[in-house]
N, C-alpha and C positions, 0 to 999 in steps of 0.2 A: 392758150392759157385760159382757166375759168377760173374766177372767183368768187367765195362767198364771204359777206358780208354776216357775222354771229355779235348779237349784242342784245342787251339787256331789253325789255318790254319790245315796242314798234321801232326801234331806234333805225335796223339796221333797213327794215324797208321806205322808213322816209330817207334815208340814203340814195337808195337806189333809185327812188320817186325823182329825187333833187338830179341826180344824175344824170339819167336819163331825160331830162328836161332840158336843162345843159348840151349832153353829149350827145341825145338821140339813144330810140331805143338800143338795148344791147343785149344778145342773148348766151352770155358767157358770164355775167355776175347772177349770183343765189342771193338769198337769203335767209338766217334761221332765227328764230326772236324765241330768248327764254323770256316766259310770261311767268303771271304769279300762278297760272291754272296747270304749272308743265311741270311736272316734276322733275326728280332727277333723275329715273330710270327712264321717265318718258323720253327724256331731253338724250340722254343716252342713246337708247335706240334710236332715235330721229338722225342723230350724228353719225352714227355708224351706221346707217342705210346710204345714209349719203356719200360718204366716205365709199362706202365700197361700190358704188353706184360710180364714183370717178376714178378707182386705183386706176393707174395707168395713163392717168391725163394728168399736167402739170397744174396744180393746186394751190392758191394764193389766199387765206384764210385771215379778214381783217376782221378784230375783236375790239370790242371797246376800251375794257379798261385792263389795263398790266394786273394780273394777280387776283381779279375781278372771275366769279363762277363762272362765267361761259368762255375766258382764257384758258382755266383753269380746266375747263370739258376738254378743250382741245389740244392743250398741255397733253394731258392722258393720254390721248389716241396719238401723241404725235409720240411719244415715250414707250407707248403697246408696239409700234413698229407701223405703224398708219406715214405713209408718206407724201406732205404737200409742207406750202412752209405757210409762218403765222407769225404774225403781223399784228401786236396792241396799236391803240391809241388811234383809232379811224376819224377818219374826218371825211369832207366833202373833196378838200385841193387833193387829199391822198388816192380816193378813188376818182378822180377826174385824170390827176396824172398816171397813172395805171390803165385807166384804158385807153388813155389819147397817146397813149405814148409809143416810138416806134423801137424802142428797144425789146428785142427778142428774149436777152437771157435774163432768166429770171431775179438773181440775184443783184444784179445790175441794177434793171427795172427798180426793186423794191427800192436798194439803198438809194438812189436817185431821185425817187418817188417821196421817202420818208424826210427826205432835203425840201424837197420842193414844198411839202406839206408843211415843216418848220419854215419856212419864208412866211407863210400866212397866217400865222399866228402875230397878230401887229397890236400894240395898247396905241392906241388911233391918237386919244391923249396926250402922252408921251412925245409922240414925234411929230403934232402940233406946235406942241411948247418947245421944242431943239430948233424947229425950224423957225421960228421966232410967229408964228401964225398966231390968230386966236382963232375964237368958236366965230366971228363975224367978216372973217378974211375969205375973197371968195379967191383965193388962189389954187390952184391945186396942187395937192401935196404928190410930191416925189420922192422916189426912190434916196 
């Protein structure tokens, strides 16, 4: 499986940076970063070079934002008849569990992944104060 990481300015290559720090190199995630220098035809053909440079290989496509211009690029290509799947709202847990993970099938993978990714999302805050902690408690906080 290979995937590419598409998001607004450098977003989605300090992704991969963080990742691969993390998880060690990997040579199965991409990268594509719409800049303010890229047009939309530019950004176009960049997508569909790519695109057709992987038809035939299973394609996992994480974007930043729902609804957001570079969703919306690959919205297009996925509606033109372009075949991988696409995946908003990236984060660092979503692509860690995607490539550490030993689940095969694809759609598995993602939904499992998009779970795992919502776990990490924590207001730190919040569940200081349920747990009766303050900011000076050196306990550690639990699940």
């Amino acid at each position: 499986m290979k995937y590419l990481i598409a998001t607004h300015g450098e977003f989605s290559k300090g992704i991969i940076d963080a990742a691969q720090l993390i998880a060690g190199n990997n040579n199965k995630i991409d990268y594509f970063s719409m800049t303010k220098s890229k047009g939309q035809e530019e950004a176009e053909e960049e997508v569909k070079n790519y695109l057709e440079k992987t038809q035939g290989k299973e394609l996992v496509v994480l974007t930043d934002v729902f609804g957001g211009s570079v969703a919306n690029l690959f919205t297009n290509f996925l509606l033109n008849g372009y075949k991988f799947q696409l995946v908003t709202g990236v984060n660092l847990p979503l692509v860690l569990t995607l490539l550490l993970s030993a689940d095969t099938d694809s759609n598995t993978l993602i939904k499992n992944s998009i779970e795992e990714a919502k776990k990490g999302i924590v207001y730190i805050n919040e569940l200081i104060e349920k747990q009766g902690g303050d900011h000076n408690d050196d306990r550690i906080i639990e699940d």
